[in-house]
Phi, psi and omega in degrees: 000136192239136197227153216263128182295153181237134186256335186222153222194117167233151196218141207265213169193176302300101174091004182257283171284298203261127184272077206256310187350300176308357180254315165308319192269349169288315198291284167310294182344300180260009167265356173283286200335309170335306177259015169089007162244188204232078173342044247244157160325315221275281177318316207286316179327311177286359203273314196283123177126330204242146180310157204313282187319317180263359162309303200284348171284338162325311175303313213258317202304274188305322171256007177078022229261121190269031189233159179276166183316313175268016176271324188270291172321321172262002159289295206323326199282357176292289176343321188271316165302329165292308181283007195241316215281329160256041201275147205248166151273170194276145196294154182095337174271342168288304192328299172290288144033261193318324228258345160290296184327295199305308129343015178043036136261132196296148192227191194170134195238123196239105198244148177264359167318162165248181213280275202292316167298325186282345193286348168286285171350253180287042180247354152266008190233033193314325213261289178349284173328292197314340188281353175279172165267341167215162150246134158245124193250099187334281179338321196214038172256048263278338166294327205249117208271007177195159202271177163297139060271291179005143198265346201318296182337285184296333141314302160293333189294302173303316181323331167301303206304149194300315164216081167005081160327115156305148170336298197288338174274344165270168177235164184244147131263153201198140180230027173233177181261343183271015156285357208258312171303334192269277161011262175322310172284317140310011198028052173246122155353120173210126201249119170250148185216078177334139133315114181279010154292347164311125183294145190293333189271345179291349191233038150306307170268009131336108168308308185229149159237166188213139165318296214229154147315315211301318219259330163352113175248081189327339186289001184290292224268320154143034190249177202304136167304167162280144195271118161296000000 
């Protein structure tokens, strides 16, 4: 497989840098619970990847759910103030990170999160946050008029940088499929690092799929090796 050199690097961050998924499905889980229902893998699968509002109309839509849209968002978000402030990173994401930043290539993080979530988020991980040059936060960014498979986020996200990369020259990580799909409608390079339920066919337009961050060699795309 021969893969295309690259200059900028955007990286997506819930269940990709941050081992956050698990918290989101803990959070729908007992807010499902409420009404006698059942949170399953099948729903959260189609989930990954979309902005907040539509999760929770995803949510109320397939289980039926008697409540609107900002009542299941604001349940979810008490939930989210206990479970986000201790959310760990993935393994392999401090390492790469670092080992770029530390290398001038520009990185940049493009989340379908909004602005209060990452800040629950990343507020044990400030010096981490600090190594991007930018964040674009899908949920509350007014450019990005719609969440992935939509290519929008990641267009807009290069489009920050001061000197504006073409589509083909960033690579994205993406650990959903509809980041792998927005990725591919940008026309951008993308290494997924999958939930392994996720089926091998669904991660067919993937560029690279990987277990972990941990086993990436940055020298595929043609940016700096790890220093032995």
């Amino acid at each position: 497989m021969q893969f295309k050199k690259v200059t900028h690097v955007l990286f997506d961050l819930d269940g990709l840098l941050l081992d956050s998924e698990i918290l989101y499905t803990e959070a729908f889980t007992n807010v499902c619970a409420k009404y006698g229902k059942t949170f399953t893998w099948e729903i959260k699968a189609s989930l990954l990847g979309f902005q907040g509002h539509e999760c929770a109309e995803k949510i109320i839509k397939t289980l039926d759910l008697p409540i609107t849209k900002e009542e299941f968002m604001k349940q979810s978000f008490q939930y989210y103030e206990v479970l986000f402030p201790k959310v760990q990173l993935m393994p392999g994401a401090q390492k790469l990170v670092e080992h770029l930043h530390g290398k001038g290539v520009p990185i940049a993080l493009a989340t379908s999160s909004s602005k209060d979530s990452v800040d629950m988020k990343m507020q044990n991980h400030q010096e981490f946050l600090s190594l991007f040059q930018h964040l674009t936060m899908g949920s509350t960014d007014p450019e990005v008029t719609k969440g992935k498979p939509d290519p929008a986020i990641f267009l807009v996200c290069a489009s920050r940088f001061p000197d504006k990369p073409k589509p083909e020259e960033c690579l994205v990580f993406e650990d959903a499929v509809n980041g792998i799909k927005a990725a591919n409608a940008a026309n951008m390079q993308v290494v997924a690092v999958p939930d392994p339920r996720i089926e091998a066919e669904q991660l067919q337009t993937a560029t690279l799929v990987l277990k972990s961050l941990e086993d990436f060699k940055p020298e595929l795309f043609g940016l700096p090796a790890y220093d032995n």
